[in-house]
C-alpha positions in Angstrom: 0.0 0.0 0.0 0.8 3.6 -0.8 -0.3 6.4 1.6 -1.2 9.9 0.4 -2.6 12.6 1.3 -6.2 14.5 0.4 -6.1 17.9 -0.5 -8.0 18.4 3.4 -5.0 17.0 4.7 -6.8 13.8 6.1 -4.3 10.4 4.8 -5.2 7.2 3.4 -3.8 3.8 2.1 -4.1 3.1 -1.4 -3.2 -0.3 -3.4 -1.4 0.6 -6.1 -2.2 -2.6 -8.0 -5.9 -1.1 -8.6 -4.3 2.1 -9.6 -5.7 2.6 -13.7 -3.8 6.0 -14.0 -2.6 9.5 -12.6 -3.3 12.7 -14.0 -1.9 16.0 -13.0 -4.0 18.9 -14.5 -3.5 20.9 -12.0 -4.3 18.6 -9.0 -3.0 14.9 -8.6 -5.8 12.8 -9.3 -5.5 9.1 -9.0 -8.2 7.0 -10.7 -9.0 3.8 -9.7 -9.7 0.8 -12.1 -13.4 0.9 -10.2 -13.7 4.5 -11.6 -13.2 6.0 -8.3 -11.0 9.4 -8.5 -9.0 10.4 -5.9 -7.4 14.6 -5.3 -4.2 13.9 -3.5 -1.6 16.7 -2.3 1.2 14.6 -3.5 2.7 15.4 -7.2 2.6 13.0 -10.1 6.2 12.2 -9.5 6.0 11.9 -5.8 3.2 9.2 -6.4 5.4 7.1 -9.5 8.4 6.8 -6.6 5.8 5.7 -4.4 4.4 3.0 -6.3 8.8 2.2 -7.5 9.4 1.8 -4.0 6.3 -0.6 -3.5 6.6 -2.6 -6.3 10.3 -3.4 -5.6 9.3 -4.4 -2.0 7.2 -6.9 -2.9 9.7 -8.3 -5.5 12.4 -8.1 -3.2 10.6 -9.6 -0.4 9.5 -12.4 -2.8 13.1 -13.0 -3.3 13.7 -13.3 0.3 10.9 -15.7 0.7 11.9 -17.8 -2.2 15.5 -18.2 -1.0 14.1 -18.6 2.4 12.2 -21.7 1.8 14.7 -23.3 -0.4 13.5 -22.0 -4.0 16.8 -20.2 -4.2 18.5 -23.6 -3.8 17.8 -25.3 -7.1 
């Protein structure tokens, strides 16, 4: 998950695998692949590092695990 911000300053988690797109025209809005749009305080390019970071969690994590239950040993 991904936290940002609303533009009334109140914070939520978002999964970034149901992310469809982000727009930035002026406002960051994040739509959902439900339809559901999002106005976040955080900037197109803060949100893209975001989602980096995330998804290279998961694959490094999934590394860990894989070598951790004897994956990584064949």
């Amino acid at each position: 998950m991904i936290v940002v911000t609303r533009l009334n300053r109140s914070r939520f988690a978002v999964n970034p695998d149901l992310i469809e797109r982000v727009q930035a025209s002026p406002d960051t809005t994040i739509i959902m692949v439900d339809g559901a749009r999002f106005v976040v305080q955080e900037s197109l390019e803060d949100l893209i590092e975001q989602i980096t970071a995330f998804r290279a969690g998961v694959l490094a994590e999934a590394s860990r695990l894989s070598w951790a239950f004897g994956a990584g040993e064949r």
